[in-house]
N, C-alpha and C positions, 0 to 999 in steps of 0.2 A: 273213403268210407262215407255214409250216408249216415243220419240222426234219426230215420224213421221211414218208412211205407204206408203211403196213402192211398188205396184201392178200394173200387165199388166193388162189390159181391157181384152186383147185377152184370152184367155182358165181359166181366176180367174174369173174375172167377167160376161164374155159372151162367148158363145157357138160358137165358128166360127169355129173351128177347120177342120170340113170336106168341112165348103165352100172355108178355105183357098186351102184343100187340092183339091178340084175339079175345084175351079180357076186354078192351077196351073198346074193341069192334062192337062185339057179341051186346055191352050194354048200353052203346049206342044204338044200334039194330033192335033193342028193347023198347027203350023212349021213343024210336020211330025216327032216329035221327041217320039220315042218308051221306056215311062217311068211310069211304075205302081204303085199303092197304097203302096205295101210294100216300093219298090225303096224310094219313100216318105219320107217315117215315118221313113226310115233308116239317108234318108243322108240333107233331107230337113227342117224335122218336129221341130220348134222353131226358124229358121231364117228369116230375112229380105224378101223380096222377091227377090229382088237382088241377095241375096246370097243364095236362094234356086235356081234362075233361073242357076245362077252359077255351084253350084251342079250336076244339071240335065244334065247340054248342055257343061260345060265346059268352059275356058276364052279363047279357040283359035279363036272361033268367036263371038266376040263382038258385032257384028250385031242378029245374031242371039237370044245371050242373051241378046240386049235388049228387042227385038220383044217379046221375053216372057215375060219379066217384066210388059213388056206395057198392053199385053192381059192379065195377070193374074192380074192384077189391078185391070182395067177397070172392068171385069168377077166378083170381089171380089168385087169392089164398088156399081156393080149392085145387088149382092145380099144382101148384108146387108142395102141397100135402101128398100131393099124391107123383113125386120124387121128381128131381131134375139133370140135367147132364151137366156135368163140370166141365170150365174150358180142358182142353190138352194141357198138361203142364202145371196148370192150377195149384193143384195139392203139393206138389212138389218144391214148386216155388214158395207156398207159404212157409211151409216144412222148413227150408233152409233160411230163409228171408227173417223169420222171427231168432232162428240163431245171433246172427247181425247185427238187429237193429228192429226195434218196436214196431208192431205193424198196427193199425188203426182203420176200418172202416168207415168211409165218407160215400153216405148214397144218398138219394132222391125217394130212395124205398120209405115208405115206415117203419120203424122199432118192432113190430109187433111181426111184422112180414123178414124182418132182417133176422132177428132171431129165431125166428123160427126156422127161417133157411140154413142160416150158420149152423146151429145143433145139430139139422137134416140131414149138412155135408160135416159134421164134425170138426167145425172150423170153429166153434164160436171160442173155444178157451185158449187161441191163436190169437185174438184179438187182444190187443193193450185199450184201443179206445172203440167207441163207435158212437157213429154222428149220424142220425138221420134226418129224414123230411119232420120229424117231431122235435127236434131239437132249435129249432132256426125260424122265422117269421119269413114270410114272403115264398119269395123262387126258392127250389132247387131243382138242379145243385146249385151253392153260392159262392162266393169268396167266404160268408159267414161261417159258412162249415169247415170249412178245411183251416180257419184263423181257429176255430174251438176245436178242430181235433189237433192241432197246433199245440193248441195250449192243454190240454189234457192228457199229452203225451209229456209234452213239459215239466207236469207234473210229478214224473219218474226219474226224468233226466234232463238233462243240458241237451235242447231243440232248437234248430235253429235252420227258418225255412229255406233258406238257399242251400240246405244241406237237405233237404229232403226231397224224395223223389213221389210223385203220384202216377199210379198205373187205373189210366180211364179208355174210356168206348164209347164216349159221345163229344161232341162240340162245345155243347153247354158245359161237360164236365172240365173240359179243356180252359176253357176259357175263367173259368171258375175259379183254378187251380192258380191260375197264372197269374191272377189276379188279386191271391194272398200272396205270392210270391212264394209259389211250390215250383218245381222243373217239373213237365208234365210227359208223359211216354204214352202213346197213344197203341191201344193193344185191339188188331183185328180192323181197324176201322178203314174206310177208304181215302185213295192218298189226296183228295182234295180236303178231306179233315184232318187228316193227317197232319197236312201242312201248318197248322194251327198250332201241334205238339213242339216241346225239344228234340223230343224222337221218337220212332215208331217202329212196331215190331209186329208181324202178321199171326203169330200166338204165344205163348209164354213157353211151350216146349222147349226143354233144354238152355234155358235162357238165367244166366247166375244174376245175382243184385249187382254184382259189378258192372256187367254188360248195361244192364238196366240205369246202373249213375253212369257210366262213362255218353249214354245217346241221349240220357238229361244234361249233360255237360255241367257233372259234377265232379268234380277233382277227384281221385283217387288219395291225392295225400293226405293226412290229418293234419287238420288245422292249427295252429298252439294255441 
């Protein structure tokens, strides 16, 4: 059995991935700043937006990086207002998964972009906790997040991270994870990231929280 689920909204449960990336184009293309699709996915793909804008433009001008932050927000808020695709599987697995064992979102997103998406997909009263890019100083995603959605799950029940599983879609998120001591299962992503996870699975279809602890290589038995 497992003490809880730790998952991003963003690339496990829902499909934003290219409106992050075209948000983020689109207001760099605004400032005048010349940064393409690969550029992206190389040096942007799984952070904050903060720290993608960072990436992109660099911290010598401050103003500048925040101009993009602001636009690629806004650009991002506008479109997932206007509705988004849920992975395969997604709902389903939340569905049964909070029967189990408390579920808790851990993202890079902000509070303000998470809930509104959670509501959008009808997920958000599925949630026990949720951790954003507003909750934490610095990077995300962090170890820091996932130690606070740790402990705020905690606060319902008897947690304990070697018993919990995190379902992510970046490297950063992986690494993150693994580093508060979560088992990480890597959902969709390619197997040189992959490699990084406990275990990996190509989408959440048909996929029970069992399956999902047993390739975190989490015991099945109950603990005393």
């Amino acid at each position: 059995m497992v003490d809880g689920v730790l998952l991003d909204w963003e690339g496990v449960l829902a499909d934003t991935g290219q409106a992050r990336r075209d948000s983020m184009l689109g207001a760099l293309a605004d400032e005048g700043v010349r940064f393409d699709a690969t550029a992206y996915d190389e040096y942007c793909l799984g952070l904050s937006v903060q720290e993608a804008a960072a990436a992109a433009v660099g911290a010598a001008d401050p103003t500048l990086l925040e101009l993009v932050a602001v636009r690629a927000r806004r650009a991002f808020a506008t479109r997932v207002a206007q509705g988004f695709a849920l992975q395969p599987g997604a709902a389903r697995l939340l569905e049964l998964a909070q029967l189990r064992a408390p579920v808790a979102i851990v993202t890079e997103a902000r509070r303000s972009e998470t809930e509104s998406a959670l509501r959008l997909a009808g997920f958000l009263d599925s949630c026990a906790a949720i951790v954003t890019a507003d909750e934490v100083r610095g990077d995300a995603p962090s170890p820091a997040q996932f130690e606070l959605a740790l402990a705020q799950l905690g606060r319902r029940r008897r947690v304990r991270g070697g018993r919990v599983v995190a379902l992510v879609s970046t490297r950063a998120a992986i690494r993150a994870a693994r580093e508060a001591g979560v088992h990480t299962v890597a959902v969709g992503v390619p197997a040189h990231v992959a490699l990084d996870a406990d275990g990996a699975i190509g989408s959440l279809l048909g996929v029970a929280l069992d399956e999902l602890a047993a390739l975190a290589g989490i015991s099945s038995e109950r603990p005393a």
